[in-house]
C-alpha positions as CSV (number, residue, x, y, z in Angstrom):
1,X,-34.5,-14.0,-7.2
2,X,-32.3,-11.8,-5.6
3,X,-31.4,-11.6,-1.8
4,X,-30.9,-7.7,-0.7
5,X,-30.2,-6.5,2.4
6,X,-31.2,-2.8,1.6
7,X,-28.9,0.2,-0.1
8,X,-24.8,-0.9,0.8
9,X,-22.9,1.9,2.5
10,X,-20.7,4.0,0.2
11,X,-17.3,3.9,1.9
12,X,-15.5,6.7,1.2
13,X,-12.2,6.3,-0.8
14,X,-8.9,8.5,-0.4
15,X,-5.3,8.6,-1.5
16,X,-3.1,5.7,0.1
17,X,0.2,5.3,0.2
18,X,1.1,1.6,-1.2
19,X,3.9,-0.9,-1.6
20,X,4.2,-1.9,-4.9
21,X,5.8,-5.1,-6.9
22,X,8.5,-3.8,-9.0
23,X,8.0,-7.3,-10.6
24,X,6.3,-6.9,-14.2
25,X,4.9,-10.4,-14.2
26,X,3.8,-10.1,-10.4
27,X,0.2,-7.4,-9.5
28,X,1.4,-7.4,-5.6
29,X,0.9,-4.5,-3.4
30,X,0.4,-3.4,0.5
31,X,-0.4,-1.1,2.6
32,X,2.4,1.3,3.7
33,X,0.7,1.6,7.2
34,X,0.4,-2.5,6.6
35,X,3.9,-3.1,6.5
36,X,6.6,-4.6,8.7
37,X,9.5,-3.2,7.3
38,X,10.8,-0.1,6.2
39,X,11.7,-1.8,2.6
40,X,9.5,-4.5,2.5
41,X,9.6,-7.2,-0.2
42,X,7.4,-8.7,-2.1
43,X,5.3,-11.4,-0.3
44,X,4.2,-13.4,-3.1
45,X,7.5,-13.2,-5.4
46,X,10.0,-11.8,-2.8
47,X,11.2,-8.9,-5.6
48,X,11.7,-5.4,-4.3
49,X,8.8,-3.1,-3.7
50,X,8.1,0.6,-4.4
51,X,5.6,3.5,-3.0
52,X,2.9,4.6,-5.0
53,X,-0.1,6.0,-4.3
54,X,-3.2,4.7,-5.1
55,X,-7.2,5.9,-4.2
56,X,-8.4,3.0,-2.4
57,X,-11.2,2.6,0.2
58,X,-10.8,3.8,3.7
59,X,-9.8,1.3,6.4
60,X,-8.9,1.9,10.4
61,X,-5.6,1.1,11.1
């Protein structure tokens, strides 16, 4: 038995600019309009970060 609440919304998704973990053994990534700092580091290994740009789902800010 399944429980549906009718068709889901299809949020549109668009180019983001991200933090990235420059950590190979580490998947972490932000936000750029999430961030603190203007060189964040890495919150769950504290290595440096880098932009990138990734197609994600659209939030507000």
């Amino acid at each position: 038995m399944s429980f549906s609440r009718g068709p889901k919304k299809s949020v549109p998704e668009v180019e983001t600019n991200v933090w990235a973990c420059t950590s190979e053994s580490c998947a972490g990534w932000m936000r750029e309009s999430f961030s603190f700092s203007e060189e964040p580091e890495c919150p769950l290994c504290q290595s440096s970060m880098e932009l990138e740009t990734r197609v994600l789902p659209e939030v507000e800010d």
